[in-house]
C-alpha positions in Angstrom: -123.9 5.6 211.1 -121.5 6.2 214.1 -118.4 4.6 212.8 -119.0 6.7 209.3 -119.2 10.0 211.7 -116.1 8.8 213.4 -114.5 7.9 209.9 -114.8 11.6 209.0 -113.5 12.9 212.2 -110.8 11.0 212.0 -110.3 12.2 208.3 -110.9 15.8 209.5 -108.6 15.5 212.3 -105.4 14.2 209.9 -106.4 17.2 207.4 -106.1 20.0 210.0 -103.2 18.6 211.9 -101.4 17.2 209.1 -98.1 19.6 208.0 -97.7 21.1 204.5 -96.1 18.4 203.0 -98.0 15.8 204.0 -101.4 17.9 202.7 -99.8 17.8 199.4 -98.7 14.2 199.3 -102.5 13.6 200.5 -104.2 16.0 197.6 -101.7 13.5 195.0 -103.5 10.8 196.3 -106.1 12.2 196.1 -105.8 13.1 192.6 -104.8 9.4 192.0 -107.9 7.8 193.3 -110.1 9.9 192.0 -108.8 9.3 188.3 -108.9 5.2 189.1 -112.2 5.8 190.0 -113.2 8.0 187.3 -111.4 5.8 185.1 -113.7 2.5 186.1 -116.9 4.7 185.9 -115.7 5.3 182.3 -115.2 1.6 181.3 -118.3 0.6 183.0 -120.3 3.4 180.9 -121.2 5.2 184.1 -120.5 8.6 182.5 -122.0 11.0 184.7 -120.2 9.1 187.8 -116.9 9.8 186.1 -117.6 13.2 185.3 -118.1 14.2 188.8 -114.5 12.1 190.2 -112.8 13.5 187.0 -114.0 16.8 187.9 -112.6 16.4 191.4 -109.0 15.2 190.0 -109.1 17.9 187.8 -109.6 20.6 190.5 -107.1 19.2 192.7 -104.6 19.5 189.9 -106.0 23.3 189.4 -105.3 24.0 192.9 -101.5 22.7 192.2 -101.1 24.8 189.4 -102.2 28.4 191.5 -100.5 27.4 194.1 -97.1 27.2 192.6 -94.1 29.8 194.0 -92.6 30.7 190.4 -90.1 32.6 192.3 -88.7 28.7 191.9 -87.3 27.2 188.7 -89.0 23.9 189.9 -92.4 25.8 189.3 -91.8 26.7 185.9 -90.7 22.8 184.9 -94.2 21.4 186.9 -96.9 23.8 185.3 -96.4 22.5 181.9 -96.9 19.0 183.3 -99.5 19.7 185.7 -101.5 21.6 182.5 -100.8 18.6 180.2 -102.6 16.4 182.6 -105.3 18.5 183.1 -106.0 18.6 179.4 -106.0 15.0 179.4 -108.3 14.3 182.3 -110.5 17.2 180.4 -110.0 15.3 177.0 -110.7 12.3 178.2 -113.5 13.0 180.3 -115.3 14.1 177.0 -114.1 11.7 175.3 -114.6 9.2 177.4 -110.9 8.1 176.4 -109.1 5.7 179.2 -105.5 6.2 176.9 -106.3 9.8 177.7 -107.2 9.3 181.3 -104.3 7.0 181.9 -102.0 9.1 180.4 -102.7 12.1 182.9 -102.3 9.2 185.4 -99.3 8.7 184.8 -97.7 11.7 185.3 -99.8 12.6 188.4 -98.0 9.0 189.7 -94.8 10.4 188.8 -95.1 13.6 190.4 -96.4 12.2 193.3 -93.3 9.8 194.0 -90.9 12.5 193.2 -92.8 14.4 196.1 -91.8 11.0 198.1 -89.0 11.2 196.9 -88.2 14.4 198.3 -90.0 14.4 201.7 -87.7 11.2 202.3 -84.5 13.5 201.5 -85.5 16.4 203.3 -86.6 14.1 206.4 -83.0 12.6 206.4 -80.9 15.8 205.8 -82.9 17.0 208.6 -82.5 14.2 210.8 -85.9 12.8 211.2 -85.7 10.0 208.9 -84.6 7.8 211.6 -86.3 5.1 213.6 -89.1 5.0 211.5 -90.7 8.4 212.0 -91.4 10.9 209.3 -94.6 11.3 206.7 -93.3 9.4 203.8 
């Protein structure tokens, strides 16, 4: 019971010191595991398990798309995908359709290592890509 208290502190901790970036390379993988997971509850007929982790990817993926700034071109190129996804998570959920579910996957895994991809950059133009330290 202790170390599963100290697990969630620990967790707790990351979350509130963590900077912006790093919060939204966490909520991708986030999104990620809760789609594997929701993914295995389908194929193992556990419907209402999946349901509730779909569910969870799913509102991680609404919280992307009202959070956008589309004062930025960027934005206006990720809500298509981000509502694409979210249709198939929905879709598949009902469905109970892993080509559905996999397929929002996929582009969730995309995004997400473009969003490596550019913490890396933005570490190194900045200079704190060296030695090892960064968030990517």
């Amino acid at each position: 019971m202790q170390n599963s208290a100290a697990a969630e502190a620990y967790r707790r901790n990351q979350v509130l010191n963590a900077p912006p970036e790093q919060l939204t390379l966490m909520l991708y993988n986030g999104c990620l595991k809760f789609i594997d997971e929701g993914t295995a509850a389908v194929k193992e007929k556990k419907y209402e398990d999946a349901n509730t982790l779909l569910q969870k990817a799913q509102r991680i993926i609404s919280e992307f798309r009202i959070t956008l700034n589309m004062d930025y071109e960027i934005s206006h190129q990720l809500l298509p995908l981000y509502n694409y996804a979210y249709d198939r998570l929905v879709a598949g959920n009902i469905r109970s359709d892993v080509a559905q579910l996999d397929e929002a996957r996929e582009i969730m895994s995309e995004l997400r290592d473009a969003w490596v991809g550019a913490m890396k950059k933005a570490r190194q133009e900045s200079g704190r890509g060296r030695g090892g330290q960064g968030y990517a």
